[in-house]
C-alpha positions as CSV (number, residue, x, y, z in Angstrom):
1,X,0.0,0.0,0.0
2,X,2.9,2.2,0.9
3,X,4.7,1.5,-2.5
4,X,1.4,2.8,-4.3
5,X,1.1,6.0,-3.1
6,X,4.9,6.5,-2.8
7,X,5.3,5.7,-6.6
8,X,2.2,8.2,-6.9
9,X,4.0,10.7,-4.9
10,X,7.0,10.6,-7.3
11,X,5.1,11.0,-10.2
12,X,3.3,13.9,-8.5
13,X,6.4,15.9,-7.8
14,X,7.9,17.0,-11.8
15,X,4.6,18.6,-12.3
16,X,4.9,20.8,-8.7
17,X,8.7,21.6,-9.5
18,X,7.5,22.8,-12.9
19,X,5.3,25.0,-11.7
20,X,8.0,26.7,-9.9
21,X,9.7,26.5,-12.8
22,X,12.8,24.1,-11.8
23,X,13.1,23.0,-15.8
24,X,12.7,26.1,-17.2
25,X,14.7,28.5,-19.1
26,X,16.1,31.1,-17.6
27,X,16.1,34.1,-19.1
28,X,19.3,37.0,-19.7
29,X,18.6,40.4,-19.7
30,X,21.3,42.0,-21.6
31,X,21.7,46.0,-22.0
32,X,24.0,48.1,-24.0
33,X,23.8,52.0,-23.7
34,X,24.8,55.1,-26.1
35,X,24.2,58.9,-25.9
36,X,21.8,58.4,-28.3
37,X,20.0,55.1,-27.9
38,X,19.6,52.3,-25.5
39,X,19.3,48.2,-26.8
40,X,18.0,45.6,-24.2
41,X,17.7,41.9,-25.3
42,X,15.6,39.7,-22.8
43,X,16.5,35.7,-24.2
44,X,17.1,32.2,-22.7
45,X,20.8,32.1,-22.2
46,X,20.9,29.0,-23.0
47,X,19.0,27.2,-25.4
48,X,18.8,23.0,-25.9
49,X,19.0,21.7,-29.5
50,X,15.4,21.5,-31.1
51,X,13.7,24.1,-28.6
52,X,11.9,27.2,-29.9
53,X,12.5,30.2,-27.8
54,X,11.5,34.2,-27.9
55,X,13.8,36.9,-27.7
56,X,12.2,40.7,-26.9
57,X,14.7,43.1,-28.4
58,X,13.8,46.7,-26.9
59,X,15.6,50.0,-28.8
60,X,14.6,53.1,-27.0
61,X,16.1,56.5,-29.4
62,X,17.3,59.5,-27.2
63,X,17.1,61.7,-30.6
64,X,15.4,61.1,-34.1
């Protein structure tokens, strides 16, 4: 009986540390600054063979 629900409880903890995001990608913020501009790119910094991923690239212009 106790080998039941202790194979249950193994089975029960990936999804909970997903949630917390134990597997997850963690993402890099990187930022490079100018007088006249600003660039921040917010990506995984690392990325497994065969995985999609987003990258938000943010320009901000000091002058036009």
């Amino acid at each position: 009986m106790w080998e039941r629900r202790g194979t249950l409880l193994i089975f029960a903890v990936v999804p909970i540390l997903a949630l917390f995001n134990v597997f997850g990608q963690a993402s890099l913020t990187s930022n490079a600054n100018s007088p006249t501009a600003s660039l921040s790119v917010d990506s995984p910094a690392h990325v497994r063979s065969g995985l999609m991923f987003t990258a938000q690239i943010t320009v901000h212009t000091a002058q036009m």
